[in-house]
Chimera marker file (.cmm) of the C-alpha trace (Angstrom):
<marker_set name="trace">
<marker id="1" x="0.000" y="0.000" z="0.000" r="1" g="1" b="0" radius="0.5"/>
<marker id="2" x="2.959" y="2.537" z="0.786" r="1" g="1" b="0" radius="0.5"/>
<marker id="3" x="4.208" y="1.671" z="-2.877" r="1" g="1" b="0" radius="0.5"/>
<marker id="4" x="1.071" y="3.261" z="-3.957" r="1" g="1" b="0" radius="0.5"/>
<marker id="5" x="1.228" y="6.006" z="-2.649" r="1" g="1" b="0" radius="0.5"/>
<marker id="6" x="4.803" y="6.779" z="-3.244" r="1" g="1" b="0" radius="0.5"/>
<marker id="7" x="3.845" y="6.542" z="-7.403" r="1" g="1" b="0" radius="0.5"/>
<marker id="8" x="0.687" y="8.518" z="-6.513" r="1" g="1" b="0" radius="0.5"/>
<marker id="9" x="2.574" y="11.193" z="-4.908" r="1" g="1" b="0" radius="0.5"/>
<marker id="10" x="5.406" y="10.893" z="-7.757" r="1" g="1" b="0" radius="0.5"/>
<marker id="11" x="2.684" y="11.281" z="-10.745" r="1" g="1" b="0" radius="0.5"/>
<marker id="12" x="0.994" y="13.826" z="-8.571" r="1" g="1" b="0" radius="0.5"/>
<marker id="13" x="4.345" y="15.753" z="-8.581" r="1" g="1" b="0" radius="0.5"/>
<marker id="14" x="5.364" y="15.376" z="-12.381" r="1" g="1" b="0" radius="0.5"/>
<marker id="15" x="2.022" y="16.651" z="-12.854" r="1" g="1" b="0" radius="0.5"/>
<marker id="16" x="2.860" y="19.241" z="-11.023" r="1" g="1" b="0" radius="0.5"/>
<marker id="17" x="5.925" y="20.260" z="-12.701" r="1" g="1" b="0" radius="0.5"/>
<marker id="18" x="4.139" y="19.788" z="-16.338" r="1" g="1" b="0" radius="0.5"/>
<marker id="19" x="1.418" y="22.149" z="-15.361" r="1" g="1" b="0" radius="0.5"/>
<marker id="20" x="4.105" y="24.707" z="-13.654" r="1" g="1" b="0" radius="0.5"/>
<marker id="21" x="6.166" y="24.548" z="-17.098" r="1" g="1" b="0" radius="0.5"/>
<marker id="22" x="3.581" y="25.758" z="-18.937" r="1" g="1" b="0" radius="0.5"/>
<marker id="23" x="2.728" y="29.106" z="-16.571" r="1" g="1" b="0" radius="0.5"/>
<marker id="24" x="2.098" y="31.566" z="-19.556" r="1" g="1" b="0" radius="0.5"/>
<marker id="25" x="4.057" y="34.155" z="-17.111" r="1" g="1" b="0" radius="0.5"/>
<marker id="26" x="7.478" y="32.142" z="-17.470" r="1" g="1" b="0" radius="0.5"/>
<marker id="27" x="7.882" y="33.404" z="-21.052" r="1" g="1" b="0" radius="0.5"/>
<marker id="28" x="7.847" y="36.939" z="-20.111" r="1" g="1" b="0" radius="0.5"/>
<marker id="29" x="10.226" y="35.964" z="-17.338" r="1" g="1" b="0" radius="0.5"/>
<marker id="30" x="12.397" y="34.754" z="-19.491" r="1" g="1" b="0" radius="0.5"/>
<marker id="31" x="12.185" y="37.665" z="-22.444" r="1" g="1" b="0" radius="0.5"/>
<marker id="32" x="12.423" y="40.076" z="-19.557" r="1" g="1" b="0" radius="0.5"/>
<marker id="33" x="16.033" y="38.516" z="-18.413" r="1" g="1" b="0" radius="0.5"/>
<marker id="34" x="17.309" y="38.039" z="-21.718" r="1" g="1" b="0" radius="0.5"/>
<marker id="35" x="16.661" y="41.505" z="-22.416" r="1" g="1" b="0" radius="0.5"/>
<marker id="36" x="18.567" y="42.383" z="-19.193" r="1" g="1" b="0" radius="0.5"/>
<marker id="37" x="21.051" y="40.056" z="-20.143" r="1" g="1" b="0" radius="0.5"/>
<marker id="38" x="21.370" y="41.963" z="-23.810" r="1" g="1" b="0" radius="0.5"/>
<marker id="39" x="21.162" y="45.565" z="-22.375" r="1" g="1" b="0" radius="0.5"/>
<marker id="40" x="24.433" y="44.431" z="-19.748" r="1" g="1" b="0" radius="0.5"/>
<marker id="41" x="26.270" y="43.180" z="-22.225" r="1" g="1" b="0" radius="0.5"/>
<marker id="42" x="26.436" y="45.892" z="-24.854" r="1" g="1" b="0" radius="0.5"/>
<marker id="43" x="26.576" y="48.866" z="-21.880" r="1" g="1" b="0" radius="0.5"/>
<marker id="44" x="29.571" y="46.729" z="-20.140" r="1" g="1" b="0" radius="0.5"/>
<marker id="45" x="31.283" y="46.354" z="-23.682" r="1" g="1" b="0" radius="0.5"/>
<marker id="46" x="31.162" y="49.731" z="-23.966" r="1" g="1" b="0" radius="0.5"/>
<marker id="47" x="32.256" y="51.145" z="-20.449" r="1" g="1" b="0" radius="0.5"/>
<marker id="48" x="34.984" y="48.419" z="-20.433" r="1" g="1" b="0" radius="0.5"/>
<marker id="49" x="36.332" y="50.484" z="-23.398" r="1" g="1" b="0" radius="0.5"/>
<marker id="50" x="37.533" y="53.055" z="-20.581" r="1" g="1" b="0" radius="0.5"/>
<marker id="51" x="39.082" y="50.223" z="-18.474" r="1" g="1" b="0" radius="0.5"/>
<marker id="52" x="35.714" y="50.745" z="-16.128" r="1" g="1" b="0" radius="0.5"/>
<marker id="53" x="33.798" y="47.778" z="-14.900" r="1" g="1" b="0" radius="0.5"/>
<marker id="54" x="29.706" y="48.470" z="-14.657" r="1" g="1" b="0" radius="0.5"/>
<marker id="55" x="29.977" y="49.079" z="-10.829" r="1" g="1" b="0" radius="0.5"/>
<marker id="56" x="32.843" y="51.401" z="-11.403" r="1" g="1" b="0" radius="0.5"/>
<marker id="57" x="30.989" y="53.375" z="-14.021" r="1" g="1" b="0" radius="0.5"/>
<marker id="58" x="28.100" y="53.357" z="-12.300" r="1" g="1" b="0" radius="0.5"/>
<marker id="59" x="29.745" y="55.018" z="-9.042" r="1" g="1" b="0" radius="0.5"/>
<marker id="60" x="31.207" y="57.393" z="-11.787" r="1" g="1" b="0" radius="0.5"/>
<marker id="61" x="28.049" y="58.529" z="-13.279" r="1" g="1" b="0" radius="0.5"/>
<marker id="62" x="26.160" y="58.442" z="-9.661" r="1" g="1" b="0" radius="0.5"/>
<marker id="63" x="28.645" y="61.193" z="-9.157" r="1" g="1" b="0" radius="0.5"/>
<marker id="64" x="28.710" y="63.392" z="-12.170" r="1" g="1" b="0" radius="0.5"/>
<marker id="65" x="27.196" y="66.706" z="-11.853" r="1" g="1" b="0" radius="0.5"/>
<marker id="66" x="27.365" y="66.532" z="-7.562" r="1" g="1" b="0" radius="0.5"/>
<marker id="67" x="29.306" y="67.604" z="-4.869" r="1" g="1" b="0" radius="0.5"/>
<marker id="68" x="29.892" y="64.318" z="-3.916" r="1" g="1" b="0" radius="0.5"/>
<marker id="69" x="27.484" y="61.716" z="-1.258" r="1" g="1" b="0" radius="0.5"/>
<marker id="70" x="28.159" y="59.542" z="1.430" r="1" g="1" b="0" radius="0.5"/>
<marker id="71" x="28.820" y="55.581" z="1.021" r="1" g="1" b="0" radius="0.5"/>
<marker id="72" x="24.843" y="55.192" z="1.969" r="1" g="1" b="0" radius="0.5"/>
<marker id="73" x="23.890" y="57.448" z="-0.472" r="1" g="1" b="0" radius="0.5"/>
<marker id="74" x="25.492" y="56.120" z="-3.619" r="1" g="1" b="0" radius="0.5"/>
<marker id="75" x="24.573" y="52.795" z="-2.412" r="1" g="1" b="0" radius="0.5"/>
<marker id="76" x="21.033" y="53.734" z="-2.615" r="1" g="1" b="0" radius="0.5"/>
<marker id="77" x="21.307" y="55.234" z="-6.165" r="1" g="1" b="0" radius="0.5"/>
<marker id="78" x="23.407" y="52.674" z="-7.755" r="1" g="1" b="0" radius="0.5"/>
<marker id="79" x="22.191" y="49.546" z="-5.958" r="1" g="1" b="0" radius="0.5"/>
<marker id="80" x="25.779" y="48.473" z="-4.944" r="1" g="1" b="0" radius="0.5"/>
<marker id="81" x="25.889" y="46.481" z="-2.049" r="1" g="1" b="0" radius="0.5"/>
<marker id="82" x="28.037" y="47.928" z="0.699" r="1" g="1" b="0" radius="0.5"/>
<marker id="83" x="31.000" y="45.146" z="0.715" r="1" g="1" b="0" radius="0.5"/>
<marker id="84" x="31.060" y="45.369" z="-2.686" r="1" g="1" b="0" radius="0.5"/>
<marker id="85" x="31.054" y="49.638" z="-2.740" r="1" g="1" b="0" radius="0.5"/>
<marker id="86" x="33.894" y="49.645" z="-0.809" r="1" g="1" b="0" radius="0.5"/>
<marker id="87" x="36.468" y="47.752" z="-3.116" r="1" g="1" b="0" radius="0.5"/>
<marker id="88" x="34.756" y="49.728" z="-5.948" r="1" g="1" b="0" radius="0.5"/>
<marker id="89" x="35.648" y="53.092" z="-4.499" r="1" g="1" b="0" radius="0.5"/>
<marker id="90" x="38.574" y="51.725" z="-3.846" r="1" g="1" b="0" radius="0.5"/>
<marker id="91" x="40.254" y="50.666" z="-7.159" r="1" g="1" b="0" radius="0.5"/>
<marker id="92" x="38.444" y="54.372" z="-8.069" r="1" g="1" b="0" radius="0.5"/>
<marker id="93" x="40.891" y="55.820" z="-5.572" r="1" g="1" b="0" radius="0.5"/>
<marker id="94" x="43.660" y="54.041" z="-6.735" r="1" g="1" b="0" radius="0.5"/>
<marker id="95" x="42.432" y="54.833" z="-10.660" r="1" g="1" b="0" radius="0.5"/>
<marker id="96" x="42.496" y="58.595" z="-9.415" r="1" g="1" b="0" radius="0.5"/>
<marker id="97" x="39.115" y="59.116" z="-10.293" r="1" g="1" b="0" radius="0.5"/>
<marker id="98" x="36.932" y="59.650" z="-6.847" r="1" g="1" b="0" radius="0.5"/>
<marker id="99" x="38.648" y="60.730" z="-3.472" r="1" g="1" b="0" radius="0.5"/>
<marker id="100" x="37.153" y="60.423" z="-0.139" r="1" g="1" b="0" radius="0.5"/>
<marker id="101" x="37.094" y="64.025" z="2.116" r="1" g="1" b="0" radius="0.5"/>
<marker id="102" x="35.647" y="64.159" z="5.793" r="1" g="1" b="0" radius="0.5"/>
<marker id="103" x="33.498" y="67.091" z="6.267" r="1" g="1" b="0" radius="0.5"/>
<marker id="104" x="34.446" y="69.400" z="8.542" r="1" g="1" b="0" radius="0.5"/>
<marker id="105" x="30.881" y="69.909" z="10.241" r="1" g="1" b="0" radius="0.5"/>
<marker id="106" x="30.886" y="66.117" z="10.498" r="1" g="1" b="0" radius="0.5"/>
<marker id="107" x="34.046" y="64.007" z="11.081" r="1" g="1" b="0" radius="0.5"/>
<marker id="108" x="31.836" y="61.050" z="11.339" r="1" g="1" b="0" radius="0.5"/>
<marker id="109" x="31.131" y="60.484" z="7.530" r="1" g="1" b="0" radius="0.5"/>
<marker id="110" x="32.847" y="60.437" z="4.407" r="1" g="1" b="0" radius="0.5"/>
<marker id="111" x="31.932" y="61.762" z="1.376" r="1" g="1" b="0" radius="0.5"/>
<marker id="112" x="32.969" y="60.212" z="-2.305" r="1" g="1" b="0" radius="0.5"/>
<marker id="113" x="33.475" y="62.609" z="-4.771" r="1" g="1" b="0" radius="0.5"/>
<marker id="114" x="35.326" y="62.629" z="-8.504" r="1" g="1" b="0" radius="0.5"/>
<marker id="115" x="38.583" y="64.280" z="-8.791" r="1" g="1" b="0" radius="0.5"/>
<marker id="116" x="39.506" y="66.356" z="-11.570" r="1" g="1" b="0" radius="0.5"/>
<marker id="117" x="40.305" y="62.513" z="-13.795" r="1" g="1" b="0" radius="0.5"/>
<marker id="118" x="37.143" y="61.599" z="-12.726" r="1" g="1" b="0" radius="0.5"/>
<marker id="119" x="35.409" y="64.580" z="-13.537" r="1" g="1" b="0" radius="0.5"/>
<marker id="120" x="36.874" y="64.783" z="-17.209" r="1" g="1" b="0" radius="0.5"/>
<marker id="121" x="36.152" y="61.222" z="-17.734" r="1" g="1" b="0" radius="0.5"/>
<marker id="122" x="32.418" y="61.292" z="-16.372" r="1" g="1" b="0" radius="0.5"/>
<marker id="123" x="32.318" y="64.276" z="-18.815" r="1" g="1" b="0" radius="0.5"/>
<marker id="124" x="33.626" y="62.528" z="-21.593" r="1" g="1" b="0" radius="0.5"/>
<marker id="125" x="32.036" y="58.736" z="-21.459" r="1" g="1" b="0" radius="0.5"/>
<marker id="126" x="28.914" y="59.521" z="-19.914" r="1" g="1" b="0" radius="0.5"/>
<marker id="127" x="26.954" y="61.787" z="-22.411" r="1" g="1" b="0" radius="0.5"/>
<marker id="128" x="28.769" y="59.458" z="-25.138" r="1" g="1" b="0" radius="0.5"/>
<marker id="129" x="27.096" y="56.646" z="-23.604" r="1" g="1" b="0" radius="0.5"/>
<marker id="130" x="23.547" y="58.313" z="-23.581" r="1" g="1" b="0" radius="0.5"/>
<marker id="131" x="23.435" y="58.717" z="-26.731" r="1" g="1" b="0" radius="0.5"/>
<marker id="132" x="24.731" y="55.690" z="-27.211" r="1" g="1" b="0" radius="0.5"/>
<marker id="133" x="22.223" y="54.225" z="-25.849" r="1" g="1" b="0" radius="0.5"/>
<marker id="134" x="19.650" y="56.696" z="-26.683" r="1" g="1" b="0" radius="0.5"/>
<marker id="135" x="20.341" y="55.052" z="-30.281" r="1" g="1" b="0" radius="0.5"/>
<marker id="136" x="19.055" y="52.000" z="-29.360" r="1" g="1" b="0" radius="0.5"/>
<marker id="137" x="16.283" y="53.101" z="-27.450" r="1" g="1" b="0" radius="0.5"/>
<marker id="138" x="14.860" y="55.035" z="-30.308" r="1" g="1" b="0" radius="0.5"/>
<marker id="139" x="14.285" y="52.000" z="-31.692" r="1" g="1" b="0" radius="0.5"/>
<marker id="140" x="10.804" y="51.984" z="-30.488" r="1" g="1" b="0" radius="0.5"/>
<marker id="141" x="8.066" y="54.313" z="-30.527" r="1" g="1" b="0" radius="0.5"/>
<marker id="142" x="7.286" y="57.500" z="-27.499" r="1" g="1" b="0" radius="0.5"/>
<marker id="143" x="3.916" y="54.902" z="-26.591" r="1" g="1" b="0" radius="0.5"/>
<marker id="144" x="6.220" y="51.651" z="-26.572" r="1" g="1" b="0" radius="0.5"/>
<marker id="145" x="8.765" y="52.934" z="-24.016" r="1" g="1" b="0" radius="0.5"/>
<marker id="146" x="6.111" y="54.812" z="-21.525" r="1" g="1" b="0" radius="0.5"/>
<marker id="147" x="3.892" y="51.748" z="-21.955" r="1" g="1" b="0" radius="0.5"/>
<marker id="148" x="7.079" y="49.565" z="-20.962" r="1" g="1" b="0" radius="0.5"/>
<marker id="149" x="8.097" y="51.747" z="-18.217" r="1" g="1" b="0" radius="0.5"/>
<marker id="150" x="4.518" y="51.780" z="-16.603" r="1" g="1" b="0" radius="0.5"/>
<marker id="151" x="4.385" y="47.334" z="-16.866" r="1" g="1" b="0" radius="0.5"/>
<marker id="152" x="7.820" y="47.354" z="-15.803" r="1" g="1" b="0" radius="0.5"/>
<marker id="153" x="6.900" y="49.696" z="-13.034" r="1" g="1" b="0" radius="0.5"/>
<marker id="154" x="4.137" y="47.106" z="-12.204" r="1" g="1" b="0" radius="0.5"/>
<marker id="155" x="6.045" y="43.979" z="-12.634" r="1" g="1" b="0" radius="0.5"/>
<marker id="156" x="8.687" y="45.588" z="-9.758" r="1" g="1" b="0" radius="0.5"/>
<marker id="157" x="5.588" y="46.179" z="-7.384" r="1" g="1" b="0" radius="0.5"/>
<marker id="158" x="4.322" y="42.897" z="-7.605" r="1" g="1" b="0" radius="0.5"/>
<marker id="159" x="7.203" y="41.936" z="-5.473" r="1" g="1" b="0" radius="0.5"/>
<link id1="1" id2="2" r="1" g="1" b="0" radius="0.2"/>
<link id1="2" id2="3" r="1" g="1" b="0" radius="0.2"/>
<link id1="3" id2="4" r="1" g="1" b="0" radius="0.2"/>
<link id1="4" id2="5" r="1" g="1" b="0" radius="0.2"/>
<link id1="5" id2="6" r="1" g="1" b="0" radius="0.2"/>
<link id1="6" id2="7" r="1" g="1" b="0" radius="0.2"/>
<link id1="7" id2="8" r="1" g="1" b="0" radius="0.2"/>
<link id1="8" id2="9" r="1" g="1" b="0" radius="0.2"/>
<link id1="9" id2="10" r="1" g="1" b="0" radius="0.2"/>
<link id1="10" id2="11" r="1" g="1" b="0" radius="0.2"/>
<link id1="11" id2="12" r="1" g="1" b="0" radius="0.2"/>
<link id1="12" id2="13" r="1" g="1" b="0" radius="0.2"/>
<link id1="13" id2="14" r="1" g="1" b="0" radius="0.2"/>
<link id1="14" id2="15" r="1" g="1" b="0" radius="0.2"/>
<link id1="15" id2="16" r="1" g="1" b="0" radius="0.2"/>
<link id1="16" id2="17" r="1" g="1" b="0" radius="0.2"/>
<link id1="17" id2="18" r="1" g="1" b="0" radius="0.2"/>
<link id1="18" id2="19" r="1" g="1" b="0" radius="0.2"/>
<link id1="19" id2="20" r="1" g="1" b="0" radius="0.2"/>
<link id1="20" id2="21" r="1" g="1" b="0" radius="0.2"/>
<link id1="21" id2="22" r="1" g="1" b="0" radius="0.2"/>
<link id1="22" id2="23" r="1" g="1" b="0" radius="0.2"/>
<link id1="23" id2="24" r="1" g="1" b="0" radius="0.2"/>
<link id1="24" id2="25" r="1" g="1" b="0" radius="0.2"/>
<link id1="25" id2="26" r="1" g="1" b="0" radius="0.2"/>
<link id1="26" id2="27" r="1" g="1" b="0" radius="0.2"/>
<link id1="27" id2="28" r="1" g="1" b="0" radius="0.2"/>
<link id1="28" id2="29" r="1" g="1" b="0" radius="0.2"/>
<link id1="29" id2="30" r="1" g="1" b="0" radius="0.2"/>
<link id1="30" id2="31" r="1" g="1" b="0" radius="0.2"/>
<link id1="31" id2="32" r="1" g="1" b="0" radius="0.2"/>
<link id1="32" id2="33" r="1" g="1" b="0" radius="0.2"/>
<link id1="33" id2="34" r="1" g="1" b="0" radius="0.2"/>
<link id1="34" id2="35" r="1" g="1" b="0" radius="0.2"/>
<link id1="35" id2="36" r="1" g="1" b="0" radius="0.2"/>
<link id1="36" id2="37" r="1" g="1" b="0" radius="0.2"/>
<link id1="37" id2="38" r="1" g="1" b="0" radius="0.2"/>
<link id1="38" id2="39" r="1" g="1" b="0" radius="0.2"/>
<link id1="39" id2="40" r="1" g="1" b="0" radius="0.2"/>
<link id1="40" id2="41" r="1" g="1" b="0" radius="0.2"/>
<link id1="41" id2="42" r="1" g="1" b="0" radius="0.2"/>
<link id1="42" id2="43" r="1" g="1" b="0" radius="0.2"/>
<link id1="43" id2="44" r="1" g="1" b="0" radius="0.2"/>
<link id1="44" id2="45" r="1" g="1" b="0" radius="0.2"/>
<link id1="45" id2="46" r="1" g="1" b="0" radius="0.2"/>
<link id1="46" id2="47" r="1" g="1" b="0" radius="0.2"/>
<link id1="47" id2="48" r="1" g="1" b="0" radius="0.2"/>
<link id1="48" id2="49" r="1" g="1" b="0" radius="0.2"/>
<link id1="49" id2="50" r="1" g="1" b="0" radius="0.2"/>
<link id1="50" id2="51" r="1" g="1" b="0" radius="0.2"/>
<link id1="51" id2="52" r="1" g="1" b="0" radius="0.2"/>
<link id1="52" id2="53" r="1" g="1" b="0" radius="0.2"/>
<link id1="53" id2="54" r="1" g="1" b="0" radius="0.2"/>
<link id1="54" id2="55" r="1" g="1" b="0" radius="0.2"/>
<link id1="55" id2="56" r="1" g="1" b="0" radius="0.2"/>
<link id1="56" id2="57" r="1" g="1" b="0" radius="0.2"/>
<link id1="57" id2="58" r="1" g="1" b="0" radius="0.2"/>
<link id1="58" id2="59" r="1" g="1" b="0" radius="0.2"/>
<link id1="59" id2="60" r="1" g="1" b="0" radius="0.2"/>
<link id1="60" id2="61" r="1" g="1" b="0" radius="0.2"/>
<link id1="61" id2="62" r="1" g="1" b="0" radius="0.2"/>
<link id1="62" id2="63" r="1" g="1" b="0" radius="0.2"/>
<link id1="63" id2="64" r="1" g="1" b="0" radius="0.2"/>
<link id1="64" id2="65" r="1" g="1" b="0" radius="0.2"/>
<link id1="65" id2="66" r="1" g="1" b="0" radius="0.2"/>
<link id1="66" id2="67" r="1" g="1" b="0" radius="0.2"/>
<link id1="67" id2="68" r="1" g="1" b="0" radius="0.2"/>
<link id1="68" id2="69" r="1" g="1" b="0" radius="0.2"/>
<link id1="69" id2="70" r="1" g="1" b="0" radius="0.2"/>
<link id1="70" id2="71" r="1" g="1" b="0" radius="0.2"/>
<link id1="71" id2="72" r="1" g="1" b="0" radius="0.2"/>
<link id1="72" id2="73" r="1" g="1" b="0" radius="0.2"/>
<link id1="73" id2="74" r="1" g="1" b="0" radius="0.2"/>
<link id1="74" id2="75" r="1" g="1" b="0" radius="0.2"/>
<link id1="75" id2="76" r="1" g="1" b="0" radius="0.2"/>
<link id1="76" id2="77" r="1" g="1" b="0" radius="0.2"/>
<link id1="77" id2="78" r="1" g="1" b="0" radius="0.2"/>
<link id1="78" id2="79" r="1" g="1" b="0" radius="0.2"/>
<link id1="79" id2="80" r="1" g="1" b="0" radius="0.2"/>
<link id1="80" id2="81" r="1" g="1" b="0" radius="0.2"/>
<link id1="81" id2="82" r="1" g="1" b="0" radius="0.2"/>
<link id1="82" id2="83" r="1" g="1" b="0" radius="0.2"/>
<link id1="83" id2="84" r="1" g="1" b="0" radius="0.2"/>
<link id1="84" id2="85" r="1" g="1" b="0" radius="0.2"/>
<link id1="85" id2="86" r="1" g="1" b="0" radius="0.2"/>
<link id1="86" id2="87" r="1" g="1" b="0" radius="0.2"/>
<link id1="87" id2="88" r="1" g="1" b="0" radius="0.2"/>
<link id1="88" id2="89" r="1" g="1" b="0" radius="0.2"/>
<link id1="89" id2="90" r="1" g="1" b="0" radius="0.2"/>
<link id1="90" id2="91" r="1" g="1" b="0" radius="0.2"/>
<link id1="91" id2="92" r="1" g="1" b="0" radius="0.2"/>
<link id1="92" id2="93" r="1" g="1" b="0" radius="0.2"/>
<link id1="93" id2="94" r="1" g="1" b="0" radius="0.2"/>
<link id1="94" id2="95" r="1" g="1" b="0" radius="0.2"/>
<link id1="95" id2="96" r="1" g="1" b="0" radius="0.2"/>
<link id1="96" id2="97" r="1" g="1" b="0" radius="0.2"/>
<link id1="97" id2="98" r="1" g="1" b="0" radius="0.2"/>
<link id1="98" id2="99" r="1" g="1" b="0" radius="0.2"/>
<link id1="99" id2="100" r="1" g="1" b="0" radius="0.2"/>
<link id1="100" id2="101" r="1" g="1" b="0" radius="0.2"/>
<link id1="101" id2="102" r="1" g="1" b="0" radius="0.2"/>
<link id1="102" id2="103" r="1" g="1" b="0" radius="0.2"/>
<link id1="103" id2="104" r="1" g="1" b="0" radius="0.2"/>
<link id1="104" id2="105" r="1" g="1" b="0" radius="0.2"/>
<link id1="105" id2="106" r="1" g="1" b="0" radius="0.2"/>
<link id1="106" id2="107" r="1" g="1" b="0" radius="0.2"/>
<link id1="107" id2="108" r="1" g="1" b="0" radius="0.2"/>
<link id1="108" id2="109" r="1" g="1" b="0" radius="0.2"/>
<link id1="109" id2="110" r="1" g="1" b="0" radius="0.2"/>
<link id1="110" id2="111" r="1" g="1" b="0" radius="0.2"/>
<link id1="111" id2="112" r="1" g="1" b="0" radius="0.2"/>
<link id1="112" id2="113" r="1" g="1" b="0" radius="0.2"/>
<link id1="113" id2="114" r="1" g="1" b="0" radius="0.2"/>
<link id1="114" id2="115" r="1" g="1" b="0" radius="0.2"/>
<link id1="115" id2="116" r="1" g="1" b="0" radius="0.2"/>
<link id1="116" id2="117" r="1" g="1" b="0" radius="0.2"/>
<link id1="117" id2="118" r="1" g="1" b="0" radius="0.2"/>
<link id1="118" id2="119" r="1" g="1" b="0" radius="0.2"/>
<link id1="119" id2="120" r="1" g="1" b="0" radius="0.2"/>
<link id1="120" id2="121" r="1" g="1" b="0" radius="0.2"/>
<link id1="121" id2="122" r="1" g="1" b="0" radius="0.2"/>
<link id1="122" id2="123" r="1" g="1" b="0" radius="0.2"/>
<link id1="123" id2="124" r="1" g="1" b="0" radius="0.2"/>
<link id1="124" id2="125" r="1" g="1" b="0" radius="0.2"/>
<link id1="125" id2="126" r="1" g="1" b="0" radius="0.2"/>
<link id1="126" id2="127" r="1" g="1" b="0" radius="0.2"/>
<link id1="127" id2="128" r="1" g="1" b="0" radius="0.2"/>
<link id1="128" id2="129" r="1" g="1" b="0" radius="0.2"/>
<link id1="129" id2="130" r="1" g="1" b="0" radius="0.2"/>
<link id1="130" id2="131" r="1" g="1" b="0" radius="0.2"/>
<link id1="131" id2="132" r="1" g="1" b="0" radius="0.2"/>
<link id1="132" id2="133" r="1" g="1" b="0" radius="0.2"/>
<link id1="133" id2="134" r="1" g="1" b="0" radius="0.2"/>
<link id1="134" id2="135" r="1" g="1" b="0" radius="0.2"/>
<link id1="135" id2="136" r="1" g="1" b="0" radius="0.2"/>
<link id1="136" id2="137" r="1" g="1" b="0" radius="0.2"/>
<link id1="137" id2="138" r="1" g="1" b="0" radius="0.2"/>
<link id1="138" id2="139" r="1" g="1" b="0" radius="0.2"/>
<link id1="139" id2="140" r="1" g="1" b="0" radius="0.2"/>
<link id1="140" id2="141" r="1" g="1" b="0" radius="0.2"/>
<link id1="141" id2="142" r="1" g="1" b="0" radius="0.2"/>
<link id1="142" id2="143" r="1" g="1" b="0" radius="0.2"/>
<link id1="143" id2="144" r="1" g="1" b="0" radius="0.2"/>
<link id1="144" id2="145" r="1" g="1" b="0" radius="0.2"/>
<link id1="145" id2="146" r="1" g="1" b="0" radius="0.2"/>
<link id1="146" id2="147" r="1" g="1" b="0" radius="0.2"/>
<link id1="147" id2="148" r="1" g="1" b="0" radius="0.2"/>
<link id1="148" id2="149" r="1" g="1" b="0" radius="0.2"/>
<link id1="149" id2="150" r="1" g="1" b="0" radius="0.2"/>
<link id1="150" id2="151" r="1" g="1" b="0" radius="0.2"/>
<link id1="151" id2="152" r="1" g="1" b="0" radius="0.2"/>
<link id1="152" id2="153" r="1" g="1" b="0" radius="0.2"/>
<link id1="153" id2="154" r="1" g="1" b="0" radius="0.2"/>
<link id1="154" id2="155" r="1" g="1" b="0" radius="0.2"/>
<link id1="155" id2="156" r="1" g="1" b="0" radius="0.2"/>
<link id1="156" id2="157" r="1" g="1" b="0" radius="0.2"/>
<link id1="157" id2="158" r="1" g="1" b="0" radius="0.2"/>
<link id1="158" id2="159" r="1" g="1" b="0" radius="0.2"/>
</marker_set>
């Protein structure tokens, strides 16, 4: 009798599995990560020209145009973990490109900001890079990107 129910529960399961596989939501999972996948991809290539890696650029252009912000605030805007923020304003330092400065008002924090190198190249390969990008993005029509920002906008509040 315990045999039986082991292959019921087994064909219950593969049943299981066979109806999850077919979830009409799993192939707009899986266009929505390749398309991720695609848009990394081509913007690493292209910061990787400037001997960046994405984190690095993306600390980079956080900081363009600002006076600098603390650790917590560019971890907010760039979604860098804080472990991993730390090495990559680190090799930024050592690359010249951001410094850290203690405010005088407040010797407790530390705020990142782009030297003069990092300045000049944030001026340089960022607006390159927009339009870059801006390229490919023109690709489809006003409707299709403000429709895809407002079900992407949707998708990110379901969880």
């Amino acid at each position: 009798m315990s045999d039986r129910r082991s292959s019921s529960a087994k064909t219950t399961a593969k049943n299981a599995a066979k109806a999850a596989a077919k979830e009409p939501f799993l192939a707009t999972m899986r266009e929505l990560a390749r398309a991720y996948q695609a848009f990394s991809a081509y913007s690493e290539a292209y910061v990787r020209q400037y001997d960046l890696t994405p984190a690095q650029f993306d600390v980079i252009a956080t900081l363009g145009n600002t006076n600098g912000m603390s650790m917590g605030e560019i971890g907010e805007k760039t979604l860098i973990t804080k472990g991993t923020l730390t090495g990559v304003i680190d090799r930024l330092e050592k690359k010249q490109l951001v410094q850290r400065a203690v405010p005088e008002d407040d010797r407790r924090s530390v705020i990142v900001q782009l030297t003069t190198e990092g300045e000049t190249l944030f001026e340089q390969v960022f607006p390159a890079h927009i339009a870059d990008l801006k390229q490919r993005f023109e690709r489809l029509e006003a409707s299709e990107l403000e429709l895809l920002k407002v079900l992407l906008s949707r998708l990110r509040q379901a969880f």
